[in-house]
N, C-alpha and C positions, 0 to 999 in steps of 0.2 A: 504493500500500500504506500501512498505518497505522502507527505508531512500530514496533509490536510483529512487524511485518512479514506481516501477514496481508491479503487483497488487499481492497481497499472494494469495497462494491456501492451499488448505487443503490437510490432510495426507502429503504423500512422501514432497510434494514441498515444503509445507511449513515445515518441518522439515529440507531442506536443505536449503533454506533461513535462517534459525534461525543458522545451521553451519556454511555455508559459511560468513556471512555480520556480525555477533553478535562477538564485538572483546574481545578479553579471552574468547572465548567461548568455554570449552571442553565437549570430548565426552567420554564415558566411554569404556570399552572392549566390548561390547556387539553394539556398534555404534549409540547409541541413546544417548543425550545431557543428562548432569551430572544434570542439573537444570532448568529446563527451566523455571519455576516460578522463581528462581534467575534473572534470565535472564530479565524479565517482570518487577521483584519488581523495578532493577537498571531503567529501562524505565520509572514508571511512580515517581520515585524518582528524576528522570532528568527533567522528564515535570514539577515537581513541586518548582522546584528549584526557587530563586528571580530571576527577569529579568530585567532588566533598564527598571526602570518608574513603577512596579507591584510587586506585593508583594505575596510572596507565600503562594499557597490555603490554608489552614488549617495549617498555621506556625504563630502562632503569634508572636507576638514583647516580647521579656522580658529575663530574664537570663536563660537562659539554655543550657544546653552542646550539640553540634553538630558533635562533631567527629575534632574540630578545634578553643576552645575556647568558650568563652562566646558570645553567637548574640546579637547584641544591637542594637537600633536606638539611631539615631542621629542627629544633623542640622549643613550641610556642612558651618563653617566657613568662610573658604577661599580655595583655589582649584590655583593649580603649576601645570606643567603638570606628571603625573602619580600619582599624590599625591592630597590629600587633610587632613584639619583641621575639624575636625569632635567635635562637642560637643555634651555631653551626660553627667546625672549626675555631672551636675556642675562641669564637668571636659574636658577637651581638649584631644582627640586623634589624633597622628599621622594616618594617611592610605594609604596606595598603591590601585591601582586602580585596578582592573582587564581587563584584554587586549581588553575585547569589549567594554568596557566604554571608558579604555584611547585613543582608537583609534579612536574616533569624541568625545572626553572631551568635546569640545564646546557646542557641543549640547547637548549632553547626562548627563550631570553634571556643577552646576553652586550654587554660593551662595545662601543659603535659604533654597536647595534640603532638603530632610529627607531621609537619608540612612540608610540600614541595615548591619552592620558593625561587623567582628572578631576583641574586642582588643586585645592587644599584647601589653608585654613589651617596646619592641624597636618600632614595627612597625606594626598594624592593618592591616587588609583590606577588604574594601567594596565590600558585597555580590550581594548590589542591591539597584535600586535608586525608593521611594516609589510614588505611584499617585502625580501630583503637583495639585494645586487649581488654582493657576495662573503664567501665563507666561510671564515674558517682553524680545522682543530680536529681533535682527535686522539681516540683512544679513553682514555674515564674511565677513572687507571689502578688505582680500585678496581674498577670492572665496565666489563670492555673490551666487550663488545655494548652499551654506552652510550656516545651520542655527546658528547662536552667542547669545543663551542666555545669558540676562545680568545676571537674581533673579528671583527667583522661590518664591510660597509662600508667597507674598508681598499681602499688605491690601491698600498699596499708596503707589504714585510714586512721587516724590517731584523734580519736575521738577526746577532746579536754575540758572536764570539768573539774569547779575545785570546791571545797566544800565547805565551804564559807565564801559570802561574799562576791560572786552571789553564791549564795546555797545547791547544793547538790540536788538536782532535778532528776529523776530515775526513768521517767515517761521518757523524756530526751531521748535516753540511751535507746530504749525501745525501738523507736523510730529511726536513730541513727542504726543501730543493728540490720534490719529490717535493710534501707537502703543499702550497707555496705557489702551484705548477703546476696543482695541481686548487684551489685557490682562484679561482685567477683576478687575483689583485694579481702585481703585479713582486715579485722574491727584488732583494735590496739584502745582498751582506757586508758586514759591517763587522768587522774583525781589529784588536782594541782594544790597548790596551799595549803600541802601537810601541816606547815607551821601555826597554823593557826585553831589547830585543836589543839585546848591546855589541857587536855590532862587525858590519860590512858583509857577512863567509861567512855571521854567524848569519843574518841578516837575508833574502842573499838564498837563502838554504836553504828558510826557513820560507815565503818568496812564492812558492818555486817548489813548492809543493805546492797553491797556490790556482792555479796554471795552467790545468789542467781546466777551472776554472768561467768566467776569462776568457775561454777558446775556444770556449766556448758562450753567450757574450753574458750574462754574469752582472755586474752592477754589482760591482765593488769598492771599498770605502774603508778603508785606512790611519789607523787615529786612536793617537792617546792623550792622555784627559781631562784627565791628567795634566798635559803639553806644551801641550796645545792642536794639537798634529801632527796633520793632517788634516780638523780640524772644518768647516772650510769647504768644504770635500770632501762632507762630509756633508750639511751645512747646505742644500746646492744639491739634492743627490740625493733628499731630501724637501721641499723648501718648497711650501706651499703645498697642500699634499695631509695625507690620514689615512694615519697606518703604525701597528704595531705592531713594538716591540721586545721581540724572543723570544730566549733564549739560556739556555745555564747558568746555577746560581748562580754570582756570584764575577768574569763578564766582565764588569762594570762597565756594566750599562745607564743602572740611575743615575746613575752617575755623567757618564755622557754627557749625560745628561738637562740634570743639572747645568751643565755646559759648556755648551750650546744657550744656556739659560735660567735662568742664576744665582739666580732670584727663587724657583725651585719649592723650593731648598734639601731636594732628596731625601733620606733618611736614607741611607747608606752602612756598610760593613764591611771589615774587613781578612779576607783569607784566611787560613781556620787554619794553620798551620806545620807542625802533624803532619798534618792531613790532604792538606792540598791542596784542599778544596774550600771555596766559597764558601758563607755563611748565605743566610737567604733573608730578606735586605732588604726587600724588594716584598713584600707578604703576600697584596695583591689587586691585579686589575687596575684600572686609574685611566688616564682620558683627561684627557690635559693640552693645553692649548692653546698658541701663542706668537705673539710680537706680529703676526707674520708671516701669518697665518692657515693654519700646519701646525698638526696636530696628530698628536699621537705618544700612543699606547697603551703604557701602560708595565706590564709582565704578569711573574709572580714567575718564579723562576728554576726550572730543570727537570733532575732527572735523567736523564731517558730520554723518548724523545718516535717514539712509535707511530704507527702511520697509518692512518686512517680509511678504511674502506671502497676499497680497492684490489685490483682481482683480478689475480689470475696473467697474464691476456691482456694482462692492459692497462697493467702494469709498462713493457716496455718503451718504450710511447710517452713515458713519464716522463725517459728518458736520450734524449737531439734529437741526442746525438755518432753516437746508433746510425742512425739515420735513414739517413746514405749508403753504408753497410757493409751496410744492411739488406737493399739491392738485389742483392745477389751471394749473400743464400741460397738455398738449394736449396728448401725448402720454403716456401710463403709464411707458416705460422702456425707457422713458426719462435722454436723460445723462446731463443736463442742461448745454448744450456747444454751439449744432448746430441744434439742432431743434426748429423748430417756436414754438408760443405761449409757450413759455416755461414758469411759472410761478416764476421759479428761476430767471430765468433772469431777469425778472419785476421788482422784487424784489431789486437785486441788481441795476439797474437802479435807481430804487427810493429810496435807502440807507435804506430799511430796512434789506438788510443781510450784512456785511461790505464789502466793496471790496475788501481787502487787504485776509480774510478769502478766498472768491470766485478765484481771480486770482493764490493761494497757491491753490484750488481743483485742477484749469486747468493745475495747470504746474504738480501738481503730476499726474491727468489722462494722458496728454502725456506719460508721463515713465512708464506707467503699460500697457504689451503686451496683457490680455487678462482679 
């Protein structure tokens, strides 16, 4: 069929479909087309062109000349809108977007991405954005049927909260869980501001509400940027690998950041007094590197953190505590909410699944339409 979707024929017709629809198409004196194998090469030079998120068939990655500079990959820095910070050979490129990318940038482009890039003097620009490995990202939260990835290409996700100031929020983690399971990277806690529990009840109060996520094989670390308590806890649980650090405002990402790698010298805040809550330090996201060859995303602070594309069925494979309780329901597309003999619910009756995990399922299956 032809662009416009009408079916080619042969001979007469289709020689006037390749006239009419094929743009610079010329004809010669004799009224049959100058080129028509021209005409085809530009076609399937089009079809093969980079396309956001793939890489084109038989073009590899490396230096060579294109008709507009040198093609390079890269790994998207940081990202403005129509622009991004592009590295490649231990070097920093400016880039312009191209109009199909920047026009859903959110989605289509995000720190970590690996593009394929024209340098330039002044100003680059990105041909195409290459296969990702993994995904972290939530719904835009001015238009939630728009997707907002946060980091692409991440190995962990280093979830930080601290437990004072603001106060430990457990639902969060939920949520964060949830997203970084359908990512595909490892969840990493990190429960900052050790220092600010005085005394041993506080202390083991506040660890014994991260139990849950221990018993379902969830890294934990213990910091405070402050002390130094923990860092090398950390330091081990990322080296060497890409993460992203996701949290509130106010739990002190940067500030960790800081501690890691005294040199990045993060800009920092104190938490308001009357509110409670932290400013937003971080304004954009920024990929930083260390001598170590980790690298750490460091992503602004967040209110509320939604979840992308999850249905009602497929929640519960989200919570793995449900997995051996699941086997004693009665029904097998049991939603462990309203049906008898359910063997989740058993479960949590008898405190081997926690409650405070369970009652976060139900309130997120409410909010999921199907």
């Amino acid at each position: 069929r032809d662009p416009a979707g009408r079916p080619r024929e042969s001979g007469a017709s289709r020689q006037q479909w390749l006239e009419e629809d094929a743009p610079g198409f010329e004809k010669s004196r004799t009224g049959r087309s100058r080129s028509v194998e021209e005409w085809m090469s530009k076609l399937l030079d089009e079809e093969s062109a980079p396309v956001d998120g793939k890489t084109a068939p038989g073009d590899p990655p490396g230096d060579h000349e294109d008709g507009g500079g040198i093609l390079e990959e890269g790994t998207v820095l940081r990202a403005s809108p129509g622009h991004c910070d592009v590295l490649a050979r231990d070097a920093m490129f400016r880039c312009a977007l191209p109009e199909g990318i920047a026009a859903r940038q959110k989605s289509a482009l995000a720190v970590g991405d690996r593009v394929r890039f024209r340098a330039a003097e002044s100003c680059g620009i990105v041909t195409g954005v290459l296969p990702r490995t993994t995904v972290l990202s939530r719904p835009d939260p001015l238009v939630p049927e728009r997707e907002r990835v946060i980091a692409c290409n991440i190995a962990a996700v280093v979830i930080v909260l601290s437990v004072k100031n603001p106060p430990l929020r457990v639902r969060l983690i939920d949520r964060y869980l949830i997203a970084v399971q359908k990512s595909g990277a490892e969840p990493i806690l990190c429960i900052n501001k050790a220092d600010l529990l005085e005394s041993e009840e506080e202390r083991d109060r506040e660890l014994a509400r991260l139990e849950p996520y221990r018993a379902i094989g969830v890294r934990i670390a213990l910091t405070s940027a402050e002390t130094r308590l923990g860092m090398e806890d950390l330091r081990l649980a990322i080296a060497g690998r890409r993460c992203v650090f996701v949290g509130h405002s106010g739990v002190g990402k940067s500030s960790l950041l800081n501690a890691l790698d005294p040199r990045l010298n993060l800009a920092t805040r104190e938490i308001s007094e009357a509110s409670g809550r932290g400013a937003h330090t971080t304004s954009s996201s920024m990929l930083h590197r260390l001598d170590d060859g980790t690298e750490i995303i460091d992503t602004p602070g967040i209110r509320e953190f939604g979840l992308w594309e999850i249905r009602r069925s497929e929640l519960r494979w989200y919570f793995p505590e449900f997995d051996e309780w699941a086997a004693g329901c009665r029904f097998r597309d049991c939603s462990h909410t309203l049906e008898p003999e359910c063997g989740v619910k058993e479960a949590v009756a008898a405190r081997r699944i926690a409650a405070p995990r369970y009652d976060t399922y139900r309130r997120i299956l409410e909010t999921l339409k199907s």
